[in-house]
Structure formats: C-alpha cells, structure tokens
C-alpha positions in Angstrom: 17.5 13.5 -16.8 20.2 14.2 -19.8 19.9 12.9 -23.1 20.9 10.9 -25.0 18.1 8.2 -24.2 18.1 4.5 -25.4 15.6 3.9 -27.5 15.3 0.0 -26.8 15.1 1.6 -22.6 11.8 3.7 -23.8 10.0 1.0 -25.8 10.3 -0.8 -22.7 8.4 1.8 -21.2 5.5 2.3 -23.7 5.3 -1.9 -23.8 4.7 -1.3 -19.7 2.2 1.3 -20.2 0.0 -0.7 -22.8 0.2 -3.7 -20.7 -1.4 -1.7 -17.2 -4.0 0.4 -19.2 -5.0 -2.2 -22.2 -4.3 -5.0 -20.6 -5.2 -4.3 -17.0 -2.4 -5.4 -15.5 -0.6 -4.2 -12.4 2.5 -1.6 -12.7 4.3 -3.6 -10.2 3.8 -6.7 -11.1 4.7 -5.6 -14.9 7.9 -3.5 -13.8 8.6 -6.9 -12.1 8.1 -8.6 -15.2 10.5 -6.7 -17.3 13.2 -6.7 -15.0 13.0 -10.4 -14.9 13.3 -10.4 -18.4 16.3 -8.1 -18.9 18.6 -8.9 -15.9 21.9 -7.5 -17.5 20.3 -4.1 -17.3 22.0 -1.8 -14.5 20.3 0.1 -11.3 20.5 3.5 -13.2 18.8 2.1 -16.5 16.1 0.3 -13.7 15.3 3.3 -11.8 14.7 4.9 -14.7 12.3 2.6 -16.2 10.8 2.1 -13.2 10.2 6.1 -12.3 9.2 6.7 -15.7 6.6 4.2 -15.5 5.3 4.8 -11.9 5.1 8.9 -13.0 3.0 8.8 -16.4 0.8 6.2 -14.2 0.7 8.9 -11.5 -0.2 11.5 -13.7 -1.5 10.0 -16.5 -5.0 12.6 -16.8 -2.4 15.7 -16.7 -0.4 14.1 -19.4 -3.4 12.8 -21.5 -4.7 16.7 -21.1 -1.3 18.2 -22.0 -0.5 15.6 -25.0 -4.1 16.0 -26.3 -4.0 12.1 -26.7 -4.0 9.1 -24.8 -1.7 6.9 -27.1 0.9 5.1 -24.9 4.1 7.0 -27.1 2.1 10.1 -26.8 1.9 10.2 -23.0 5.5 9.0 -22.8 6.9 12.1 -25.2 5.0 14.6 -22.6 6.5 12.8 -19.8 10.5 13.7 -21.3 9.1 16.7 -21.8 8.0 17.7 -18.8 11.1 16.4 -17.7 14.0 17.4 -20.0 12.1 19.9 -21.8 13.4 19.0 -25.1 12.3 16.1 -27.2 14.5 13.0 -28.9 13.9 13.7 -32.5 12.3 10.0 -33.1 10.1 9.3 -35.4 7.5 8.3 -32.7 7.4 11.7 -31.5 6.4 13.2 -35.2 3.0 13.9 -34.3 3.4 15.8 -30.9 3.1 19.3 -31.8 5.6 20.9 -29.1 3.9 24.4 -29.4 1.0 23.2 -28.3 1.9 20.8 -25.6 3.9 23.8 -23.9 0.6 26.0 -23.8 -1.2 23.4 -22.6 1.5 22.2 -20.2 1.4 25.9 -18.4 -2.4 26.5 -18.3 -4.0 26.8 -15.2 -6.2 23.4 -15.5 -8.9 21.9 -13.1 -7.9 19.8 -10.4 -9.2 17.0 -11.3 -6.9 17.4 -14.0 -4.1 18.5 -12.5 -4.0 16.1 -9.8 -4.5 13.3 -12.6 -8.2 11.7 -10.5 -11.1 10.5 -12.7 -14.2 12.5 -12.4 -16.2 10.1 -10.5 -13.5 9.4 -7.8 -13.0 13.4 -8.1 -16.8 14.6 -7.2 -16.6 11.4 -4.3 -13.6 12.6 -3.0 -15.2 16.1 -2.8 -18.4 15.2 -1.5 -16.1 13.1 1.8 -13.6 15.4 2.5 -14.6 18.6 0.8 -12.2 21.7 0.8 -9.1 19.2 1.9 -10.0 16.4 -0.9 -7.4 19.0 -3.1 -4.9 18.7 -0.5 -5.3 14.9 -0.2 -5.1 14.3 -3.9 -1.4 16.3 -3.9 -0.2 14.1 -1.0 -1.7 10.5 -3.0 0.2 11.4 -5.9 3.8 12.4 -4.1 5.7 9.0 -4.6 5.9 7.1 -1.7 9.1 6.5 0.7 10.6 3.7 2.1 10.0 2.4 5.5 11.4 -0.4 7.6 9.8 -2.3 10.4 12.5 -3.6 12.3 12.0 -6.9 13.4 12.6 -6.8 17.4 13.2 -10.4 17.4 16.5 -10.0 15.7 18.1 -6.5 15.9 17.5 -3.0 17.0 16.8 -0.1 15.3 20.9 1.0 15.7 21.9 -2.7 14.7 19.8 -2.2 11.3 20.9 1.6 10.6 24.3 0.3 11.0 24.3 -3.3 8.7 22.4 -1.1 6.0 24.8 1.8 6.0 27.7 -0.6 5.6 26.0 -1.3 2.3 25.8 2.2 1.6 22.1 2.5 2.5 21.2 5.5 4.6 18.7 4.8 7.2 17.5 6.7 10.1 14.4 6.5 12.9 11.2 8.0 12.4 9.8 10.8 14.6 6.3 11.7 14.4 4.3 14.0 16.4 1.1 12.3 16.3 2.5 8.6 16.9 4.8 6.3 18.9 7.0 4.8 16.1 10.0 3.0 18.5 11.2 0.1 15.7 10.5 2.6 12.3 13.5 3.1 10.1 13.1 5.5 6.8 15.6 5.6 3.9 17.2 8.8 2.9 17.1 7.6 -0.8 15.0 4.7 -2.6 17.2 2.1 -2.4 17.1 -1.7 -3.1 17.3 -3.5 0.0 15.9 -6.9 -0.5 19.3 -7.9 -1.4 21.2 -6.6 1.7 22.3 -9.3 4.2 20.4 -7.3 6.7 17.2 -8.4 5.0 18.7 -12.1 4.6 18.7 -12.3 8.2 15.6 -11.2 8.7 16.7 -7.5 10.9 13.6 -5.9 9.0 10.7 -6.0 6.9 9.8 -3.4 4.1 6.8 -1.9 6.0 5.1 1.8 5.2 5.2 3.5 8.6 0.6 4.0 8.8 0.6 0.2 8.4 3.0 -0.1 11.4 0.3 1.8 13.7 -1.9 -1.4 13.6 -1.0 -4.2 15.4 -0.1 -2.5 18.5 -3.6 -1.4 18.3 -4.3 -4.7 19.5 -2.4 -4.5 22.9 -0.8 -8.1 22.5 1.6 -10.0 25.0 3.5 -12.6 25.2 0.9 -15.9 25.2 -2.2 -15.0 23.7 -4.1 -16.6 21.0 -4.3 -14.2 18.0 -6.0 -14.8 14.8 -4.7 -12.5 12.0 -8.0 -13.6 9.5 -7.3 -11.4 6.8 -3.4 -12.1 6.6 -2.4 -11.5 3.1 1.5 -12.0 2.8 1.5 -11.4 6.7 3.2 -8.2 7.4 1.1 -7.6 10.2 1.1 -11.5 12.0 5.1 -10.9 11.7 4.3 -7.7 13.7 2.4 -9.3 16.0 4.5 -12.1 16.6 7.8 -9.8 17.2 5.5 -7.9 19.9 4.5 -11.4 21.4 7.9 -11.9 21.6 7.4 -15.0 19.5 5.6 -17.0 22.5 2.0 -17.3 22.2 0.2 -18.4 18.9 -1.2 -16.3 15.6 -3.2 -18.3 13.6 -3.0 -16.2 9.8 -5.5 -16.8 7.3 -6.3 -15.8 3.8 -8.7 -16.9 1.0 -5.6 -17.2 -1.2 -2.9 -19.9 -0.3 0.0 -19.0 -2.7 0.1 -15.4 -0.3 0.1 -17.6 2.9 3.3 -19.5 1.6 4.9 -16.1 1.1 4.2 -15.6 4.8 6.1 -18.9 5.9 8.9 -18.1 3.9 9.1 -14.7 5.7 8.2 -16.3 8.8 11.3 -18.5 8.6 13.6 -15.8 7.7 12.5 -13.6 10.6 13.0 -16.3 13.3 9.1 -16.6 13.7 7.3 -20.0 14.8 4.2 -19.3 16.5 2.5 -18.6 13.1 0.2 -21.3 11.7 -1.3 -20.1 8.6 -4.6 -21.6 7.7 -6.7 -21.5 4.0 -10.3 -20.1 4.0 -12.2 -22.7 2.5 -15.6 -21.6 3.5 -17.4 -20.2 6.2 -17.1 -23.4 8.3 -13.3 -22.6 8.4 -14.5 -19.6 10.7 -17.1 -21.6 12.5 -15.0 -24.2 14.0 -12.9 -21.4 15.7 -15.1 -19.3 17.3 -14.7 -17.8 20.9 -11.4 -19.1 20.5 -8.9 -15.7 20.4 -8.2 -13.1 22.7 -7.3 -10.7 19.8 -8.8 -10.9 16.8 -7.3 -8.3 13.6 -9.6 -8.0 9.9 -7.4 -5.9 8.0 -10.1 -6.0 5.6 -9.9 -5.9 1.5 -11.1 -2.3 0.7 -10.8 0.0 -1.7 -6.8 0.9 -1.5 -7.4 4.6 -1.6 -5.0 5.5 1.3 -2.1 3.4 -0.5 -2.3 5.2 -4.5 1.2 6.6 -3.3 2.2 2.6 -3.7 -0.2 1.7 -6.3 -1.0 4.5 -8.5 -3.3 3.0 -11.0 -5.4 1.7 -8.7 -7.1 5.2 -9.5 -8.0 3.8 -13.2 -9.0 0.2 -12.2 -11.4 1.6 -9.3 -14.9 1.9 -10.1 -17.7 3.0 -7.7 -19.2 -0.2 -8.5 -16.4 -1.9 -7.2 -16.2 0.2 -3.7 -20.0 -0.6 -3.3 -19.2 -5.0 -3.7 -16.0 -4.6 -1.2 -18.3 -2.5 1.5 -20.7 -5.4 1.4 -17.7 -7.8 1.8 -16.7 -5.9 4.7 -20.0 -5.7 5.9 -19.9 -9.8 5.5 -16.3 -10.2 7.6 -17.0 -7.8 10.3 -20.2 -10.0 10.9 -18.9 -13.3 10.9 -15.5 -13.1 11.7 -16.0 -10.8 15.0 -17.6 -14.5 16.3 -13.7 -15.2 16.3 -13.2 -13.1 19.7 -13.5 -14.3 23.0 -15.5 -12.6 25.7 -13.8 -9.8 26.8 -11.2 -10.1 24.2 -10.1 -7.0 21.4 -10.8 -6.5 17.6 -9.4 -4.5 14.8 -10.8 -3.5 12.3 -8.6 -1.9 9.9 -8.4 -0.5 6.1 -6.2 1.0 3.6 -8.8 3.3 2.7 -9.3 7.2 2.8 -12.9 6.8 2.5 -15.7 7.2 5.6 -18.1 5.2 3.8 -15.3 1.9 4.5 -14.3 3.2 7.9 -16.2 5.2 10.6 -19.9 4.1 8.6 -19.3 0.3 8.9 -18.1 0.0 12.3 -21.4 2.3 13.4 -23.1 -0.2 10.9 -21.3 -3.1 13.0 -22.5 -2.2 16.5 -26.3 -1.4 15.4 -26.4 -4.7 13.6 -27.4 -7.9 15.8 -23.7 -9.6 15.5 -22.2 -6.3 17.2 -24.5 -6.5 20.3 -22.0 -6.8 23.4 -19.5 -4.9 21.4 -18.4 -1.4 22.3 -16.0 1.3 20.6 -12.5 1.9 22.2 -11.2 3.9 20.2 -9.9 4.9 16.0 -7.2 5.6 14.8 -6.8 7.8 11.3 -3.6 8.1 9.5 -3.7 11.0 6.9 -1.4 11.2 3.7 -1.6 14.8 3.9 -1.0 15.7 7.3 1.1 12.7 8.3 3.2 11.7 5.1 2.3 8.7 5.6 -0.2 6.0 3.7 -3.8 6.5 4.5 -5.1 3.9 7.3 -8.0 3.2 9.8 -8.4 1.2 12.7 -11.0 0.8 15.1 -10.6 -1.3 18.9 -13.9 -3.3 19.5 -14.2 -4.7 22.8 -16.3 -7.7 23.4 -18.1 -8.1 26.7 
C-alpha cells in the first residue's frame, strides 16, 4: 500500500468500524452500505476500503493488543502500520506512540491474541479440538477465496472459464484430494463478478466450494420431491435443481420471506422452475407436508463458525449463550422437520459450524430421541478450513425406514 492516502477514504473506514462494533451491524451489509452511498468511487479506492475493513475486523484483538486501545482511529493507525510501516502525520494519529506500537507489534503474544479469538471462544475451541484449535484459528482468519458453482443447466465449466476470461477474470477448476468437485470454478484474484454477462445469464452462482459438497449428499435425480426447509437465499435448492436436471419439484422454505424472493429472482435468472418457495408460518406449515419428500435437506441456522473466513465478526457478536439457544433450535428442526421424509427416503442434516457440540452430538441426540426411531446413520461428511482450504461444514445422510 503506498502513500499518500485520502483522508475522506480513511474516515470512511473508521465510520465502518464504529458502525460493526458500536452499533452491531454487519461488515458486509455496512461495506454494502457505503458503496451505495459513494458510487463514483473506483474498484482500487473499493478494494481498499473494503480490505481495510474486512482486516482490522479479522484481527481486531491483535490490533487492540498492539495499539494498546480499542478506539476505532486507534485500531485503524495500527492497521497502516502494520501495513506501510510508516504513519500519515494526521492529527488523528497524535496519540499513537509508534515506539511502543513497534515493540508491541514484534512480541511473541498468546494466541488468543495473536489469532485475534475472544477468550471464551478461545478455551471452547481448545477444549473441542485441542492441539489443532491453533491451526484452525490461522486457517478462519486467512481471507476467504472465491468460488463458482456453475450452474449445469446453462454452461460448463469450459463455457464459464471462457465468458469470465473474456472479461479479464481468471478462472480455473478445482481439484481436491479429498472431494469430487466436477462444476467448481475458483478465481485467481478477487474479482467482481456479479456484473459479468456470465452471471446475467445465469452460467454460475457465487458458491464457497464446502457448501458445494452438500446437495449431492442427498443423491437426487431427475423427478423427486425435495423439500429444501431451511432455504435461506437458496443456494443449495438451485443446486439441487441443476442436479435434478430441473424436472422434479423442491419445495424451499424459510421463516423469512424477503430471502425467499431473493431465491425466485435467482431462480429466474438460472433457468430454474421446479422451485416453489413456501413461508414458515408455524409448525402447521410443516404438519400439512409430512411423509411427503423423498429428500429432505435442514441446512440448519448454527453458529457460523466454519464460515469466519466470510464473516469475520461473527467472532465478536457470538456468545456462548447464543450457541446454547441455536443447539436447542436445532434440536427443535431435526425433530419436527425429519416428519418431512418419506419412508425410505434421505436427510441432511447440515451446518456451517466447526463445532462437535452442533454436529456429530445432535445427530447422536437425534437417533436416541423418540422422533429418530426408524432412522439410521449413512454417513458424515467434515470439511476442515485447515486441512481443506475450504469453509468449515457438516453433513450427515439419515435414512428413514
């Protein structure tokens, strides 16, 4: 990063950063915010902005620690620091005593600190994973890449590499060791790509490559009835639905109807018609539709821990308080949504969490419990951030007989 830096670029920055940890808002949704609200600024002056932000999120505990303050400018200065190792001579930076911040900055510190974790997550994170949970925290904070699903219904994976690089996007296939990832695209650089006709014509969808791994899970074809009943914005029922070769039905449903809309737009622009979303109003909306799919996925809400690569201050909103009401919720969908399936029909259950305690513990908890009688384990799936440099996910196949 060279100097010199615009200051109207770095107030910006430290509005962001009071918004997300005052104010409790989300980095992404803010970084959306400010974009909207200063569209004559240009990709360099966005990506910086945007980096900036993401990074003193990131590592905000390590900067706090080497700044000896937590004030928004404060954590900013040690973040040009760290990066330009020289400081504007602003006013704003008066009070950061450069001296200090360098001896602090090359002291050997704990990991917690150094790996920017609160100390509660820290000691849980130890007491789960143990001598890896230092490994783990490394791979959480490495910003994450960008991965395409390509949408089977409208290109291949050569059709997509090609449109993208004629926009000067660099795209190639995935290979992984551990998994089968035929229709998996990753860009060489972080790039904007909403705004590339390939994406207009719906050739791909902006999926992280762990996510990809779950819907097959499911073993769909072409004419089943699949219920996606934690849908979201529907990544995973477009998934489905590209696999099903669009013949069949996926019924999507979500609590929230404003993300279901988002999933008919998509839905449209990836040549998808067998979706019909569907609001959860209450638990009747569930008990008028049972023993009526042959695949049933609850990509369940959870605590996000395998995604912090995405959502980096997830790590200060968390609390354990929080993990303890979304394990009950799961507890709650796993027991009355699994009356979804048909006999001899597959579930998934699946999470963007790291954590055992959300995963392995409440599928055992699930088939000791009298709604998981007739059910069996097929198998799990675990995608690591460390190991496979991709976002943390679980699934489990449940069989019902």
């Amino acid at each position: 990063m060279a100097l010199p830096l615009h200051p109207h670029l770095v107030d910006s920055i430290v509005e962001a950063l009071d918004e997300i940890f005052i104010d409790g808002r989300y980095a992404d949704k803010v970084i959306e915010k400010i974009f909207k609200k200063n569209r004559k600024w240009g990709s360099r002056d966005r990506k910086f902005i945007a980096e900036a932000i993401y990074e003193i999120v990131r590592h905000k505990r390590r900067l706090e620690y080497i700044v000896n303050s937590n004030h928004s400018w404060d954590l900013v200065g040690a973040y040009l620091y760290q990066s330009m190792n020289e400081l504007p001579n602003w006013e704003e930076f008066d009070q950061i005593d450069i001296d200090q911040l360098k001896k602090r900055n090359s002291e050997e510190k704990p990991p917690e600190i150094a790996n920017s974790f609160p100390d509660w997550l820290h000691e849980l994170g130890k007491a789960e994973f143990k001598d890896q949970w230092t490994q783990i925290m490394n791979a959480l904070n490495r910003p994450a890449e960008v991965f395409l699903r390509v949408n089977t219904l409208r290109a291949q994976p050569a059709d997509v590499i090609a449109a993208l690089a004629s926009e000067e996007i660099q795209a190639e296939l995935v290979k992984s060791a551990a998994f089968t990832l035929p229709h998996t695209l990753r860009l060489a650089k972080r790039k904007n790509v909403f705004t590339t006709q390939a994406f207009r014509k719906g050739m791909f969808e902006v999926q992280d490559a762990g996510s990809q791994l779950v819907a097959p899970l499911l073993q769909v074809a072409p004419g089943l009835r699949v219920v996606d009943a934690c849908a979201g914005a529907g990544g995973k029922s477009l998934h489905l639905a590209a696999m099903m070769k669009n013949k069949g039905k996926v019924i999507s449903m979500d609590i929230h109807e404003w993300k279901l809309k988002e999933l008919k737009i998509r839905a449209a622009r990836d040549g998808v018609d067998i979706i019909e979303t569907k609001v959860i109003e209450s638990n009747k909306t569930i008990k008028r539709l049972e023993n009526s799919f042959d695949r049933v996925l609850l990509d369940v809400p959870c605590s996000g821990l395998g995604v912090l690569r995405r959502n980096p201050d997830t790590k200060w909103k968390l609390s354990i308080v929080e993990i303890e009401r979304l394990m009950q919720l799961q507890r709650e969908i796993i027991s009355s949504y699994s009356a979804l399936c048909k006999a001899g029909g597959l579930m998934v259950y699946a999470t963007c969490s790291i954590l055992h305690r959300e995963n392995e513990d409440q599928v055992k908890w699930f088939l000791a419990s009298p709604e998981g009688a007739g059910w069996t384990l097929e198998k799990e799936e675990r995608v690591w951030p460390h190991t496979h440099g991709f976002d943390g996910f679980y699934a489990a196949v449940l069989k019902k007989t």
